[in-house]
N, C-alpha and C positions, 0 to 999 in steps of 0.2 A: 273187466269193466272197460268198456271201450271210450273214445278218447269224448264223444260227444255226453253219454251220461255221464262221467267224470266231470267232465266241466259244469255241466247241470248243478249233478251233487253241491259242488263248489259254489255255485250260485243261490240255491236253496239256503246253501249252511248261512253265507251273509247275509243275504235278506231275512231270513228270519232271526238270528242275531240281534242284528242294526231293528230288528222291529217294524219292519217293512210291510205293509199288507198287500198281499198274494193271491188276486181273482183270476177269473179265468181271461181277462184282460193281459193281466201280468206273466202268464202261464204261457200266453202263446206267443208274446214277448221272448219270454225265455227261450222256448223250445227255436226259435228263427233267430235267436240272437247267438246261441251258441251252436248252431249247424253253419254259420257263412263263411266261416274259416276267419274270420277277426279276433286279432291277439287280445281284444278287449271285451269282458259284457258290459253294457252303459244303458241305463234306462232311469224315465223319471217317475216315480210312483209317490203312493202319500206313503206317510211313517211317523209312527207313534213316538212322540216329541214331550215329555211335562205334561202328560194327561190332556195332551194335542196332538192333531191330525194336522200336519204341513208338507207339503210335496215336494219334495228333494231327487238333486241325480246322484244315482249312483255309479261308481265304475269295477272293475274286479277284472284283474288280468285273469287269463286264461291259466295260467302255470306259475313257479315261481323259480323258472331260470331268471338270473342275475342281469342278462338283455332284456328283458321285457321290466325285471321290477327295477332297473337303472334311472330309466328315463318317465318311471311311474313316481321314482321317489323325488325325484328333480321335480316334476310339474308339481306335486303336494309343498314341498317344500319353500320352493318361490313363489306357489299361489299364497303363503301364509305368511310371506314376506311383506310384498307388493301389497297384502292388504292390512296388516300392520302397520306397515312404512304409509299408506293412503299415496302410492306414487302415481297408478292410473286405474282403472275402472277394474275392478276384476271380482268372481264373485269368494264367496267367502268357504272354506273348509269345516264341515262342522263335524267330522269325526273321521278319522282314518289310520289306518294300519300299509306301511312297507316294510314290515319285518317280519317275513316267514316262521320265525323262535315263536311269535306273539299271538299266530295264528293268521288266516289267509288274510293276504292285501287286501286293502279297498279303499276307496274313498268316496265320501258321502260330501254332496257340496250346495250352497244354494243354488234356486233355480233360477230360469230369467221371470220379469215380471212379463208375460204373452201378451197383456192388454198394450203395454207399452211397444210395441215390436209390431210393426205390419213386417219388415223385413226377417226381421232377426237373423236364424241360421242362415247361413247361403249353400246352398248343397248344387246348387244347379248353376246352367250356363243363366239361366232364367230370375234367378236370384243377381248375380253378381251384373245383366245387364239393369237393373233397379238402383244399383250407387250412381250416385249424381258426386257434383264437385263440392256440395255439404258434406259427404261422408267422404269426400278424400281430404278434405282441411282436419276432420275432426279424426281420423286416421293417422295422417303426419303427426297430429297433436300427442297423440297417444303413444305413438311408436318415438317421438323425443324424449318423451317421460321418460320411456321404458328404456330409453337410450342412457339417461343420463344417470340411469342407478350406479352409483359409484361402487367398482369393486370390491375396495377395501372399507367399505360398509358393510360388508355381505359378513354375515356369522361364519365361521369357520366351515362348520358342518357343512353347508350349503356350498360354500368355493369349491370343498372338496368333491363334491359330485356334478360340477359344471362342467359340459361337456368342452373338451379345448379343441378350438379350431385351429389348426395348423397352419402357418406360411404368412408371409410377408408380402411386400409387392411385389419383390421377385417371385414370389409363388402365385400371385395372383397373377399376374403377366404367362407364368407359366400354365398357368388354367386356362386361361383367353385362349393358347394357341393350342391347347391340348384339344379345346374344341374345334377349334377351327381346322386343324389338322384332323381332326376323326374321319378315318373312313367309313362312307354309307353309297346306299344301293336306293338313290331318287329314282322316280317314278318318270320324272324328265331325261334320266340316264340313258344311257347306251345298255343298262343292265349288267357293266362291271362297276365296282367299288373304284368310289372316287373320293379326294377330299371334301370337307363339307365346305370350306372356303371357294373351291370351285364353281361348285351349286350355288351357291350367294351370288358371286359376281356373276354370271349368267343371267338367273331369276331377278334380282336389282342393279342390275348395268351396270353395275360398280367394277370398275377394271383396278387389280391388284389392292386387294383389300386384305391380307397379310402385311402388305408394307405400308399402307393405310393406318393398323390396327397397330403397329409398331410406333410409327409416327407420333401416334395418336398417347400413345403411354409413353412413353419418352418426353413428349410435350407435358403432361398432368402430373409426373411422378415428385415433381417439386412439388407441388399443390397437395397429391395425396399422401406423400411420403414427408413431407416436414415434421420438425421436434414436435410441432404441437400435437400431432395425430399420430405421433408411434407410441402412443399409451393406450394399454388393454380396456375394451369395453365389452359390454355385454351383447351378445346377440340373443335373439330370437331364435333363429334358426329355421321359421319352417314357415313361415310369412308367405300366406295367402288369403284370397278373396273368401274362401271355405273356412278360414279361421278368424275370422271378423263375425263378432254379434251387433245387429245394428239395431240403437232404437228407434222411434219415430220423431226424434230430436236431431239424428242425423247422426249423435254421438255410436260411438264402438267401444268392444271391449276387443282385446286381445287375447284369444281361445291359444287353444294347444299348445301347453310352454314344456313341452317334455322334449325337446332340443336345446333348449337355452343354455348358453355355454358363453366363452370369452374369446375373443382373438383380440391381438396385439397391437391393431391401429383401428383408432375408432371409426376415421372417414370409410375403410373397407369393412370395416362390420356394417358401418348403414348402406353400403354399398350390395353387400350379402342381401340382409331384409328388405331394403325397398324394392331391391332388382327383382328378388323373387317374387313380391307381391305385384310388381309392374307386368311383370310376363307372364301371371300366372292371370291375369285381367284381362286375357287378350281379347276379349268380346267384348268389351267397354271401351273404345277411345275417348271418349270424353272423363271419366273416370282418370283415365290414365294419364292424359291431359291436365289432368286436376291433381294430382299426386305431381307429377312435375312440378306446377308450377307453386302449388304448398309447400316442397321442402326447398325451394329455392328462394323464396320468400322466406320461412324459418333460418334461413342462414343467412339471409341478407340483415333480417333484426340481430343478428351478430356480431351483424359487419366483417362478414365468410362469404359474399354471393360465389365470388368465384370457386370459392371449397363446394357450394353448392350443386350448381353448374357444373364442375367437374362428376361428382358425381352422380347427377343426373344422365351424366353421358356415358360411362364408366357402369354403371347399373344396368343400360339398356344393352352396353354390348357384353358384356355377361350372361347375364338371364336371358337374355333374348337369343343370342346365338346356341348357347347350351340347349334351350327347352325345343328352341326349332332342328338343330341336327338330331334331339333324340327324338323323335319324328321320323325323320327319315331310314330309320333302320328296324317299323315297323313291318310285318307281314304285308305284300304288296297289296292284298283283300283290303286290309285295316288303312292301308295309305291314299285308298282310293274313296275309302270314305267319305259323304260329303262334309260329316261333321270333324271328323281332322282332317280333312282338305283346309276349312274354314281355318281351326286352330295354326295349324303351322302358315297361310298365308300372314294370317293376321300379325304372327310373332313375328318372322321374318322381316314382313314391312316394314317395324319401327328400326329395325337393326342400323339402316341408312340414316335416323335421327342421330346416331352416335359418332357421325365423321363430319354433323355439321357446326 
């Protein structure tokens, strides 16, 4: 049996299981869902509910290696928390299996309401230029929530499988330059490997921005490194525009928590999630704009603007240097693209917001 009926079978045995009804709508669902080489089958169909018809998504890993059902029993787990605890919007679990013993994984969950949602998913560059500064207020709002779930609230079971982010400031300082020191092969090049810090100051005029970027953490590391912020909080981990549901309230939920794990000091875990959400927005500045000035306002009602502020600066040179050098060590064909020409311009840009 080879690997794509396999998985099939696998999908069949769930859906009809969980009660699922199987047209030929659903059939060619399957058949394209499980050829695309994705470690997940996910679809939303109707299923027979209490002598009811209600339409539910389903999801079924591919396999039941230990990496793939890790971060499947992390997302079931925390989604059954978070909507339990009512900490921010998320939807609800209404049957599921991550024990291989018990029979194959899955999880069944509600759907969104589609009448509510002109945006909803964002799958596109197309989708994510659509958030305005209403969905970045109500974005920050959500992601504080999700910030402020206390650790040692969390059930055991749940601690135990949260993914741990490693490093401190010092390790973050070591990240910064990890990037910045990577060698790549720009398109602006000579065509040997250069550091990526090079290319920067080049392309943004910016002369010695290694010693710049030193500067720059040595200046903040009181701000981000004080007593009050070397206690473990929860991240995300995977924080982007493609993982945000929007309604037509403007409100979000927060999609893909099969990362969510802890590191050590809270200001760099929001530094982690916003940064990646900011860079990963690069075709929206006004959006991006609006996330800045949200979470700097959120910490000014705390009377933190400068914790803010710091990490609004600290976020962009992060994500923003990381996603723009891994760019440049694409196939020269793929660099010359116009649509990552656009993307690494864009990221790039804001990097110079981070030395002002």
């Amino acid at each position: 049996m080879n690997r794509q009926i396999k998985y099939q079978k696998r999908v069949y045995d769930v859906l009809t299981e969980q009660k699922f009804i199987i047209g030929d709508t659903e059939r060619k669902i399957i058949q394209k869902r499980t050829a695309n080489g994705r470690r997940y089958f996910f679809m939303v169909a109707k299923r027979v509910e209490v002598k009811k018809t209600v339409e539910r998504f389903i999801k079924i890993p591919e396999n039941n290696r230990k990496k793939l059902l890790l971060p499947f029993q992390r997302q079931i787990e925390i989604a059954k928390y978070i909507k339990a605890h009512r900490i921010i919007n998320t939807r609800g679990v209404v049957a599921s299996n991550f024990d291989p013993k018990k029979g194959i994984p899955f999880v069944v969950m509600e759907t969104f309401p589609a009448r509510q949602s002109k945006i909803g998913f964002i799958e596109s560059d197309k989708g994510v230029e659509l958030l305005d500064v209403r969905e970045a207020k109500h974005t920050i709002d959500q992601l504080f929530k999700f910030h402020s779930i206390s650790i040692k609230s969390l059930p055991a079971r749940l601690t135990k499988i949260l993914k741990i982010y490693p490093g401190d400031y010092k390790g973050f300082r070591r990240e910064v330059f990890r990037y910045l020191n990577k060698k790549v092969k720009p398109l602006d090049g000579k065509g040997k490997a250069e550091p990526f810090h090079k290319v920067l100051e080049r392309r943004l005029e910016i002369s010695e921005i290694k010693n710049k970027t030193k500067e720059l953490l040595t200046r903040l590391e009181s701000i981000i490194n004080s007593k009050q912020n070397r206690v473990p909080s929860i991240v995300h981990g995977d924080m982007a525009p493609n993982n945000l549901y929007v309604f037509n309230s403007g409100d979000v939920e927060l999609l893909d928590l099969e990362w969510v794990g802890i590191f050590k000091n809270k200001a760099i875990a929001m530094i982690l999630d916003f940064g990646n959400l900011r860079a990963r927005s690069w075709s929206n500045e006004k959006f991006r704009n609006g996330l800045d000035d949200e979470l700097v306002k959120k910490y000014h009602v705390k009377g933190q603007e400068e914790i803010g502020k710091a990490i609004v600066q600290l976020s962009i040179l992060r994500s923003h240097v990381q996603l723009s050098g891994f760019f440049e060590n694409y196939e020269r064909a793929k660099q010359k693209d116009s649509l990552q020409t656009r993307r690494r311009k864009s990221t790039e840009r804001d990097i110079a917001k981070a030395f002002k």
